[in-house]
C-alpha positions in Angstrom: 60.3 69.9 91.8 56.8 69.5 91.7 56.6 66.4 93.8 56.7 68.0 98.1 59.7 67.1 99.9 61.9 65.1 97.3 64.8 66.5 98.7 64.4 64.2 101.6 63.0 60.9 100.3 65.0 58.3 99.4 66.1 58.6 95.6 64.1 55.4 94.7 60.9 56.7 96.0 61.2 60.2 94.5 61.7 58.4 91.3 59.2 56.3 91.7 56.9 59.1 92.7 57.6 60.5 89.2 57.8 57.6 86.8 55.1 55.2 89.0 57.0 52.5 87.6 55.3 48.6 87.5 59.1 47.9 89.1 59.8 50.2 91.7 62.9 49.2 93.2 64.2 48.0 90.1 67.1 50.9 90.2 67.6 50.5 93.7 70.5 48.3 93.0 72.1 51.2 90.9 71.7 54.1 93.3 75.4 53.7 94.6 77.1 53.7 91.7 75.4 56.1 90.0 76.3 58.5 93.2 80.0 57.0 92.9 80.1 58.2 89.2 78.4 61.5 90.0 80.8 62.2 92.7 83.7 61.5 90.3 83.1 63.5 87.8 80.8 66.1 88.8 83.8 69.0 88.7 86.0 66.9 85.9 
């Protein structure tokens, strides 16, 4: 919450914003499934 307008960058970037990772789109690949799996199970 403490980095401006997260809720409209793109996950990645807020992430990286945060963790200032040396491999910044390294999660990229993951985003949709981890939204997929969210989505599934958020209300299970």
């Amino acid at each position: 919450k403490q980095v401006d307008g997260w809720q409209d960058m793109p996950l990645t970037q807020a992430a990286q914003t945060v963790q200032v990772s040396a491999y910044p789109d390294h999660y990229a690949q993951w985003e949709q499934q981890a939204a997929d799996l969210v989505t599934e199970h958020w209300n299970s």
